[in-house]
MARROVEX-378955 format. One record per residue (C-alpha): x, y, z; residue number from 1; residue in three letters. Coordinates in steps of 0.5 Angstrom, whole numbers, plus 500, padded with zeros to 3 digits. Example, Ala and Ser with C-alpha at 12.3 -4.5 7.8 and 13.67 -1.06 7.14 Angstrom:
<sites>
<site x="525" y="491" z="516" num="1" residu="ALA"/>
<site x="527" y="498" z="514" num="2" residu="SER"/>
</sites>
This chain:
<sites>
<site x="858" y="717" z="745" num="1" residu="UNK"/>
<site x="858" y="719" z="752" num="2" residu="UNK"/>
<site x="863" y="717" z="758" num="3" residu="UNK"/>
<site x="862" y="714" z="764" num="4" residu="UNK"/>
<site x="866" y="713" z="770" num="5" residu="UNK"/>
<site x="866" y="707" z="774" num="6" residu="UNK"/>
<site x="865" y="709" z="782" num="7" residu="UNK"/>
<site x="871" y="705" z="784" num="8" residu="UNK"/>
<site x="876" y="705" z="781" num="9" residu="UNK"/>
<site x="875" y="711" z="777" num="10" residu="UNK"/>
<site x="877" y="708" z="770" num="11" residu="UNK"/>
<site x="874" y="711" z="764" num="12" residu="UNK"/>
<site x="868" y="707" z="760" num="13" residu="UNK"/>
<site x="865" y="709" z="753" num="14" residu="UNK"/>
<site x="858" y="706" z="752" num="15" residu="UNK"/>
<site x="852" y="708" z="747" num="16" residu="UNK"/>
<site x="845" y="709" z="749" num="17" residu="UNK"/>
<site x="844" y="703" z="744" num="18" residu="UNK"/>
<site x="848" y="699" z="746" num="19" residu="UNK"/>
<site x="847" y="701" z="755" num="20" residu="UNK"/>
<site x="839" y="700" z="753" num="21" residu="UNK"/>
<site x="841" y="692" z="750" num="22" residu="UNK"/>
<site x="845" y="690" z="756" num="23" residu="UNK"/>
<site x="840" y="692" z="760" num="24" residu="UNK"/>
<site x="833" y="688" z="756" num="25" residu="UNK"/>
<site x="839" y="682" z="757" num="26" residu="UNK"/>
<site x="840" y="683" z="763" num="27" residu="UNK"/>
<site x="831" y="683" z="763" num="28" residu="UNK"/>
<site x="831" y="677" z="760" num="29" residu="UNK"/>
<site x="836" y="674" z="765" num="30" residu="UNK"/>
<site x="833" y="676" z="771" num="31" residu="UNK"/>
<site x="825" y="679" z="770" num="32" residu="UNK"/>
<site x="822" y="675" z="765" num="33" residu="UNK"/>
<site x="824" y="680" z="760" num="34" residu="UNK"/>
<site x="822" y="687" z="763" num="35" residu="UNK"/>
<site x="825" y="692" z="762" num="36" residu="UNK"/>
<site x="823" y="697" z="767" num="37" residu="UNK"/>
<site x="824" y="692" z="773" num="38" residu="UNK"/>
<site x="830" y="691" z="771" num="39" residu="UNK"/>
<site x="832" y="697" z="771" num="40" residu="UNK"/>
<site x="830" y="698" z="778" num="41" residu="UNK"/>
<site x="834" y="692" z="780" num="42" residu="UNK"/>
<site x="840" y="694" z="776" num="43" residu="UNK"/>
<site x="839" y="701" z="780" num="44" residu="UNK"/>
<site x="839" y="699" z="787" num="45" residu="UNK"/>
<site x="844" y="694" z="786" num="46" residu="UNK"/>
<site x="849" y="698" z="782" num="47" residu="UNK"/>
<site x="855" y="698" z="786" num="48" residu="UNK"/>
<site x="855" y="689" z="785" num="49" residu="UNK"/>
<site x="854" y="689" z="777" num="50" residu="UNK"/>
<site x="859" y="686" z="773" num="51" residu="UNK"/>
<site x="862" y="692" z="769" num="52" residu="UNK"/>
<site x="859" y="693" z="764" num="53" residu="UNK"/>
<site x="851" y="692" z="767" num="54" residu="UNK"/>
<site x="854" y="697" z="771" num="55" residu="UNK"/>
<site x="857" y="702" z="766" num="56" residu="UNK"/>
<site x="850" y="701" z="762" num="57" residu="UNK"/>
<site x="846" y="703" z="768" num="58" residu="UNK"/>
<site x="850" y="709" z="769" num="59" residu="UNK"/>
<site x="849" y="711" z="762" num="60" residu="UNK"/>
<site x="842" y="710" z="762" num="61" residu="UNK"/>
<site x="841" y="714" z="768" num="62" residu="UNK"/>
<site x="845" y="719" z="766" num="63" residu="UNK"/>
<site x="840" y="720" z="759" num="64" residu="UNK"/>
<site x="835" y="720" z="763" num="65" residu="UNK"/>
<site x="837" y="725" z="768" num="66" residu="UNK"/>
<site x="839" y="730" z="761" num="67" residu="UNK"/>
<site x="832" y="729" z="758" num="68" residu="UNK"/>
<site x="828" y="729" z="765" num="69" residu="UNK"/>
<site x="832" y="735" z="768" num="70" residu="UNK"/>
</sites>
């Protein structure tokens, strides 16, 4: 489980990559016809207007990415 901590108020969110990657296909299904990938992109550049835990989650994914790509 990783910690991740909102930009705003700097308080402390735990989320797995499990449950950040389910947050992520509902919030595709809600809003991209269930893709994924857009969703993704969409989450990212709107990062600072999610709801808490879509933003919790999209930080958690991108900070999964980053240790695997780098």
């Amino acid at each position: 489980m990783k910690i991740i901590t909102t930009k705003n108020n700097g308080n402390i969110y735990q989320m797995d990559l499990e449950e950040a990657q389910e947050v992520v296909e509902i919030y595709a299904e809600q809003n991209c016809g269930g893709d994924t990938r857009q969703a993704r992109s969409e989450m990212t550049r709107w990062v600072d207007d999610l709801p808490v835990r879509q933003r919790v989650a999209i930080r958690r994914i991108l900070a999964e990415q980053s240790a695997v790509c780098g």
